[in-house]
MIZA-113789 format. One line per 5 residues: for each residue x, y, z of C-alpha. Coordinates in Angstrom, 1 decimal. Example, Ala and Ser with C-alpha at 12.3 -4.5 7.8 and 13.67 -1.06 7.14 Angstrom:
BEGIN
12.3 -4.5 7.8 ~ 13.7 -1.1 7.1
This chain:
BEGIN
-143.8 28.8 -46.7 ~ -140.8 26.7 -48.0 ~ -138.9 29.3 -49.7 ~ -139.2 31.4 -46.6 ~ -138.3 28.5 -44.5
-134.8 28.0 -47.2 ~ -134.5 31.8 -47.0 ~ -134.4 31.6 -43.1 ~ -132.0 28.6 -43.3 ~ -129.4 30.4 -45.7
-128.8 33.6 -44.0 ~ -128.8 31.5 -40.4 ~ -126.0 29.1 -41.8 ~ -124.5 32.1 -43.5 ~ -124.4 33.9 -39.9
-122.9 30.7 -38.0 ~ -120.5 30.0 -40.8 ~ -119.2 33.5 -40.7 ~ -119.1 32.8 -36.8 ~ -116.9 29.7 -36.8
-114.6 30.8 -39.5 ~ -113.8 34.4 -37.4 ~ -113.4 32.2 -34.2 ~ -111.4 30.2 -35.7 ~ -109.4 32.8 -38.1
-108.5 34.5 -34.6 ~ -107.7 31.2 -32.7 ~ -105.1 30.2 -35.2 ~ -103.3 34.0 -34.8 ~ -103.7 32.8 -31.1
-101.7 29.9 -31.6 ~ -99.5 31.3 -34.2 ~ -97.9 34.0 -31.7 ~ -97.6 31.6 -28.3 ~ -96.2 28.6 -28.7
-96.8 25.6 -27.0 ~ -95.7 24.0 -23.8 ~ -96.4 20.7 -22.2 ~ -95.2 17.8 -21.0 ~ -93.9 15.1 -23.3
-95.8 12.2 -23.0 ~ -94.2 8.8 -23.3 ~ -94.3 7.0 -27.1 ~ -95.9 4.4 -28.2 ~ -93.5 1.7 -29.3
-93.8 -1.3 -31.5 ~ -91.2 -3.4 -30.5 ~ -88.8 -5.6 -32.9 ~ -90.6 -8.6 -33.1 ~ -94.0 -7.3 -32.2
-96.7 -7.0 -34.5 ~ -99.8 -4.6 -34.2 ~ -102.8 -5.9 -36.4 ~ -104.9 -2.7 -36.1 ~ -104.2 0.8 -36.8
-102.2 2.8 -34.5 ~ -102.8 6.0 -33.4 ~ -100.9 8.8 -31.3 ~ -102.2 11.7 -30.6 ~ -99.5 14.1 -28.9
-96.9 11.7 -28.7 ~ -94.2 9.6 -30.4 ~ -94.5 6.6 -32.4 ~ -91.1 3.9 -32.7 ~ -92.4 1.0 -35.1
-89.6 -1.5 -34.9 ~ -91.8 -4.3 -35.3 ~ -94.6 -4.7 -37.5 ~ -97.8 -2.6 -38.5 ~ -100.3 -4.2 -40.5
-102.5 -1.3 -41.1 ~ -102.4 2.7 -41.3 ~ -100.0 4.4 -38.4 ~ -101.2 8.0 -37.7 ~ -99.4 10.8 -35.5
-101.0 14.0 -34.8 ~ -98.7 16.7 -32.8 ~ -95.6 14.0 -32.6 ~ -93.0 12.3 -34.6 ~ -92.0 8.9 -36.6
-89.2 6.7 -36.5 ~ -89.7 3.2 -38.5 ~ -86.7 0.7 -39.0 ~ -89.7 -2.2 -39.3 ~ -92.7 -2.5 -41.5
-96.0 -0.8 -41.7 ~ -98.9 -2.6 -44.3 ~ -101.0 0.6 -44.7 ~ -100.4 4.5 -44.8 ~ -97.9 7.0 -42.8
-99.6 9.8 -41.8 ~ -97.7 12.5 -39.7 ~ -99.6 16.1 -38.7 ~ -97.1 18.4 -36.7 ~ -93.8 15.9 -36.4
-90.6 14.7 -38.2 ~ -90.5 11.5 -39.8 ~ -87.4 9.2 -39.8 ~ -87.4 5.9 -41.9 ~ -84.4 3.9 -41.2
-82.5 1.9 -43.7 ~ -84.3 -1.1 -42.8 ~ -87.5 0.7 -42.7 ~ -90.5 -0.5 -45.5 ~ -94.2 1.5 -45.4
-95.9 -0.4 -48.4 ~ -98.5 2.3 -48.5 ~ -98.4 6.7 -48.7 ~ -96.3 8.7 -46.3 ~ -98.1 11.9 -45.2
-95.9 14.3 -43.0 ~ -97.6 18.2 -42.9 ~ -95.7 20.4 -40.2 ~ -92.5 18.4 -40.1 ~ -90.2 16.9 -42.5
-89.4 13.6 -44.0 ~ -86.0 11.6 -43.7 ~ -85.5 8.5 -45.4 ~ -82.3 6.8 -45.1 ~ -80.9 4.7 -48.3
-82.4 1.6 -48.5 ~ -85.7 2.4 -46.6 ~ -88.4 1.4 -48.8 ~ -92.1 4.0 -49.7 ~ -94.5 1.4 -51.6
-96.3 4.6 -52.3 ~ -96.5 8.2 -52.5 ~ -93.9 10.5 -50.3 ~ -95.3 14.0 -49.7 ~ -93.7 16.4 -46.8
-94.7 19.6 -46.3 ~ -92.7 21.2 -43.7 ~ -93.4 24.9 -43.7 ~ -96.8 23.8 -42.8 ~ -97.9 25.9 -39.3
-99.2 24.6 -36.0 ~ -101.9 26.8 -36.7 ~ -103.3 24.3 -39.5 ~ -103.7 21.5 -37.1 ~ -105.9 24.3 -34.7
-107.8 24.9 -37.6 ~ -109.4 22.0 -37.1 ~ -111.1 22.9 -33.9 ~ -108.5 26.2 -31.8 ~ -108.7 27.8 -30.2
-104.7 27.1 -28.6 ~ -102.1 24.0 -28.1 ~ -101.0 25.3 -24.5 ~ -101.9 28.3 -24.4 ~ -103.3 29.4 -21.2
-106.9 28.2 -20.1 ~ -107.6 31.2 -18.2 ~ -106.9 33.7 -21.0 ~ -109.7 35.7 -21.2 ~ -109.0 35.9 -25.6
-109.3 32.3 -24.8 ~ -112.2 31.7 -23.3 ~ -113.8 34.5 -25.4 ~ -113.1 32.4 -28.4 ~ -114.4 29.1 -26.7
-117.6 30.2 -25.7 ~ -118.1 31.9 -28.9 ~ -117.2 28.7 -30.9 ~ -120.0 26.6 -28.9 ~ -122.5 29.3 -29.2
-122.0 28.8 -33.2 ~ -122.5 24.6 -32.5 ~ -125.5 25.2 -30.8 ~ -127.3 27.8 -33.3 ~ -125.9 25.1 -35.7
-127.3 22.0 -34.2 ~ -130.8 23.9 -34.0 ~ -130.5 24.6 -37.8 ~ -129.6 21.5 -39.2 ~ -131.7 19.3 -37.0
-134.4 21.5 -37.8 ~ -134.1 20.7 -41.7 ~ -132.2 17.4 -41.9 ~ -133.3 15.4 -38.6 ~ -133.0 12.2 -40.7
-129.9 12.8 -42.7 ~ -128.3 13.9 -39.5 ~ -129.1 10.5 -37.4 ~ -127.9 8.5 -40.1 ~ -125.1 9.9 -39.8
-124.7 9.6 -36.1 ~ -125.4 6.3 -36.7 ~ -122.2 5.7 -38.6 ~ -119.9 7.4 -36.1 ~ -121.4 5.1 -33.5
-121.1 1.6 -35.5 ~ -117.6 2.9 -37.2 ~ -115.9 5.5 -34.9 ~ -112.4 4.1 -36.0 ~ -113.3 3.9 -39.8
-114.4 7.6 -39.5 ~ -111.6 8.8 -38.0 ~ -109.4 7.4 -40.8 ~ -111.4 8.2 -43.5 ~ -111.5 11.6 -42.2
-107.8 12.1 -41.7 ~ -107.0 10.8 -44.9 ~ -109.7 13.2 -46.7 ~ -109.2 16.2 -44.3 ~ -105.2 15.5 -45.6
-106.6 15.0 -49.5 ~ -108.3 18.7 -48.6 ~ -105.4 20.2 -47.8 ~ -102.6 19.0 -50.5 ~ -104.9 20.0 -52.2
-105.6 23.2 -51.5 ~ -101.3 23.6 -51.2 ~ -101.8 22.0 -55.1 ~ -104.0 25.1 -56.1 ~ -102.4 27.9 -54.4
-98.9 27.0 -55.7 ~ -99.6 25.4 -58.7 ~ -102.3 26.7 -60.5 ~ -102.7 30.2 -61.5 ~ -104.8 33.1 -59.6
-107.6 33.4 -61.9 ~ -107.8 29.3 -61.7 ~ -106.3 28.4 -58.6 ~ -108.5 30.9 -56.3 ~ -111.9 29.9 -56.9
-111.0 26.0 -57.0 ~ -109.2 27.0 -53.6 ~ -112.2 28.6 -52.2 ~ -114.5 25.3 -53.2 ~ -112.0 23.1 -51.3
-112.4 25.2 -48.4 ~ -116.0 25.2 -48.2 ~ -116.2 21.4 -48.5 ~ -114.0 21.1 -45.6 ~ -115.8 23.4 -43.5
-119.7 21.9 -44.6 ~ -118.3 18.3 -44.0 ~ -116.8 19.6 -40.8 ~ -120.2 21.0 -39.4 ~ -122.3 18.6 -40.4
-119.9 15.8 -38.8 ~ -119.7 17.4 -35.9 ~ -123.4 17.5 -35.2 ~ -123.5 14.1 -36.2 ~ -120.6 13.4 -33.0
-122.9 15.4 -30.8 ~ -125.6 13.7 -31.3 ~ -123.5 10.4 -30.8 ~ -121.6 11.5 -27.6 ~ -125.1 12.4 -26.1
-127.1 8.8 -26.8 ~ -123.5 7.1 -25.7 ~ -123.9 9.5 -22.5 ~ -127.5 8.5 -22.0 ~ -127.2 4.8 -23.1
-124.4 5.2 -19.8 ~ -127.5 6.0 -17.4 ~ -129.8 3.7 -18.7 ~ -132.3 5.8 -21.0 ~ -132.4 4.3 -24.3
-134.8 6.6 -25.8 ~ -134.5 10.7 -26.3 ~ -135.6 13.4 -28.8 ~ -132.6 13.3 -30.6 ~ -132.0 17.3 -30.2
-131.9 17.0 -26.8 ~ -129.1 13.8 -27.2 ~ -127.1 16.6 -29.5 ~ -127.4 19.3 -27.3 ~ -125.9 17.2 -24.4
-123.6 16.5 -26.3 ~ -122.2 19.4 -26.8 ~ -122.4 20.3 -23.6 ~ -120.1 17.5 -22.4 ~ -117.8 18.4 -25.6
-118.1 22.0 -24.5 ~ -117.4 21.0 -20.9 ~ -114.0 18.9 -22.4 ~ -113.2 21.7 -24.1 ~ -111.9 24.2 -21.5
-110.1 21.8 -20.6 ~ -106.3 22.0 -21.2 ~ -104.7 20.4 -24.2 ~ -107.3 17.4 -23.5 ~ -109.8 19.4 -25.1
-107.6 20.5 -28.2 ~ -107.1 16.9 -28.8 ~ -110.7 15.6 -28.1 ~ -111.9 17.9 -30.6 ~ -109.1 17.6 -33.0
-110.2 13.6 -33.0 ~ -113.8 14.3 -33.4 ~ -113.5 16.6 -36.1 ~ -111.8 13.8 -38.2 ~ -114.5 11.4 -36.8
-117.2 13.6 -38.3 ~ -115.8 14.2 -41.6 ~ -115.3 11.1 -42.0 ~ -119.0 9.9 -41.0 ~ -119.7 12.4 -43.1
-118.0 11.0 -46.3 ~ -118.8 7.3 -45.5 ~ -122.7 8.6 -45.0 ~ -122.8 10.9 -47.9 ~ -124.6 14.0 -45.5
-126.6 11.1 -44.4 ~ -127.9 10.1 -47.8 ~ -126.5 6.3 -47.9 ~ -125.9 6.8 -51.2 ~ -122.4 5.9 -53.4
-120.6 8.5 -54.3 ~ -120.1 7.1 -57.7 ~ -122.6 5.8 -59.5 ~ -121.9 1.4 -60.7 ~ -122.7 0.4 -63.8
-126.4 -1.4 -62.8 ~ -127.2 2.2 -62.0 ~ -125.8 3.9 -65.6 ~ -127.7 1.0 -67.3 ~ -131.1 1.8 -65.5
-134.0 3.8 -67.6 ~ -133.2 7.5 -67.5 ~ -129.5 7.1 -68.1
C-alpha cells in the first residue's frame, strides 16, 4: 500500500511539475517578445533627514533614500538612487542602481536586470554584484505569465488557467501526504510574512547567482548537473511555499468572516481561488504573485518543508549518542 501510494505521488508531482515548468517556459517567451507598458507609479522617498527603521519595499516603483535606512531596501521592477545611508542589503530585480558620492550601504548590493553606478566616494560595506543582461523574463519566472501584456489575450489566459489548474492538482497532492508539514509552514507565513519575504528574496537571489556561477563558470560536464540541482530546489521550495500561502490567504480570508475553524484543504483551496481571482488581474496580479512566491520560499527555508528543524546541525546535537 505505501509504495503504491509513493508510486502515485511521484508520477502525479512529476505530471504537475512538467505542467508548471511548460506554463511557465511559454509565459516567459510571452513576456520576452511584448514588452511592457504601464503607468509609472510615484517613488517612494526617504527624505534627507528622515530615517526608516524597517525594511523598505517597492514593488513597481522607484526608491530615492536620501535619508536613512536602517535595514534591507528591496526594489522589484524599479530603480535605486542613494546619496544617504542604508544599515542592511540593496537588493534591485529589473532597475538601475545609482549610489551617489555621499551614498554608504554597509551591507550587499544586488541589482539583476539593470546596472550598477557608484560614484567616487560612495561607500559598499559588502559585496557589489550587477548583472545587467539579466531578462524581464527572469522576474516572470517567478510566477508569468506577462508584465502588461494584455489581460484578454487568449495565450494569456490559456496559460493562467492552466497554471492554477497545476496549483490545485498540487495542493491535493501535497496536503494529501504532508498535511502537517504543510500547516507548519503556513503557520510561519502567517506569524512572519515580512521575514519570509526577505528570506526568500535573498535565497531566490543566492539561487540565481548561482546558477549564473555555474553556467559561466564551471565547465559543462560540472556546471550542468549542479545547474540542474539549483533549479529543482528553487522550483520544490517554490511549490511547497506556495501551498503554504494558500493555505494562509484562505484562514486570513476566513478568520475576515468570523470562522475560526476549517479543514485546512478547503482554507488552501480558497485560497487559491482568491490568488487565482487576483491573478487575471492586470499587473496587480503579476506583483501579488511575484510577492508571494518570495513569501513562500522563504517560509519554506525558515520552516525547513515544515520540519522545524536547523538546517545545520550545533554542536549539543554532534556530541549526542549516534554521532
Amino acid at each position: 500500500m505505501i509504495r503504491t501510494v509513493k508510486t502515485i505521488w511521484s508520477r502525479a508531482t512529476a505530471v504537475v511539475l512538467t505542467l508548471v515548468v511548460c506554463s511557465l517556459a511559454a509565459s516567459a517567451r510571452v513576456a520576452q517578445a511584448a514588452p511592457a507598458a504601464r503607468a509609472v507609479e510615484p517613488a517612494i522617498e526617504i527624505e534627507k533627514g528622515s530615517i526608516a527603521r524597517q525594511q523598505v519595499v517597492a514593488l513597481g516603483r522607484d526608491v530615492i533614500v536620501d535619508g536613512e535606512a536602517l535595514s534591507d531596501v528591496a526594489v522589484i521592477d524599479g530603480s535605486a538612487r542613494v546619496t544617504g545611508s542604508i544599515g542592511g542589503d540593496l537588493l534591485v530585480l529589473g532597475g538601475r542602481v545609482r549610489l551617489e558620492t555621499t551614498a554608504r550601504v554597509a551591507g550587499d548590493v544586488f541589482v539583476l536586470g539593470g546596472a550598477l553606478d557608484a560614484a567616487p566616494g560612495a561607500t559598499i560595506g559588502g559585496r557589489a554584484v550587477s548583472y545587467a543582461n539579466m531578462s524581464s523574463a527572469w522576474l516572470t519566472l517567478l510566477e508569468g505569465p506577462s508584465l502588461g501584456l494584455s489581460s484578454g489575450s487568449p495565450l494569456i489566459l490559456g496559460a493562467k488557467l492552466a497554471l492554477l489548474a497545476a496549483w490545485v492538482a498540487l495542493v491535493l497532492l501535497l496536503f494529501a501526504v504532508s498535511g502537517r508539514q504543510l500547516l507548519a509552514t503556513s503557520d510561519v507565513v502567517r506569524r512572519e510574512p515580512a521575514r519570509c519575504f526577505f528570506v526568500g528574496l535573498t535565497g531566490v537571489l543566492a539561487m540565481v547567482m548561482t546558477a549564473l556561477f555555474f553556467s559561466a563558470v564551471a565547465a559543462w560536464l560540472i556546471g550542468a548537473p549542479l545547474l540542474v540541482l539549483v533549479v529543482l530546489l528553487a522550483l520544490l521550495l517554490k511549490l511547497w511555499g506556495m501551498v503554504a500561502v494558500f493555505h494562509a490567504v484562505g484562514v486570513w480570508l476566513l478568520s475576515r468572516f468570523g470562522r475560526r475553524r476549517m479543514v485546512p484543504l478547503h482554507a488552501a483551496s480558497l485560497g487559491v481561488i482568491a490568488l487565482g481571482v487576483v491573478k487575471f488581474v492586470p499587473f496587480a496580479g503579476v506583483i501579488v504573485w511575484t510577492v508571494a512566491t518570495f513569501v513562500g520560499v522563504g517560509a519554506t527555508l525558515i520552516s525547513k518543508f515544515g520540519r522545524r528543524e536547523p538546517w545545520f546541525a550545533t554542536g549539543e546535537a554532534l556530541d549526542a549518542p549516534g554521532f
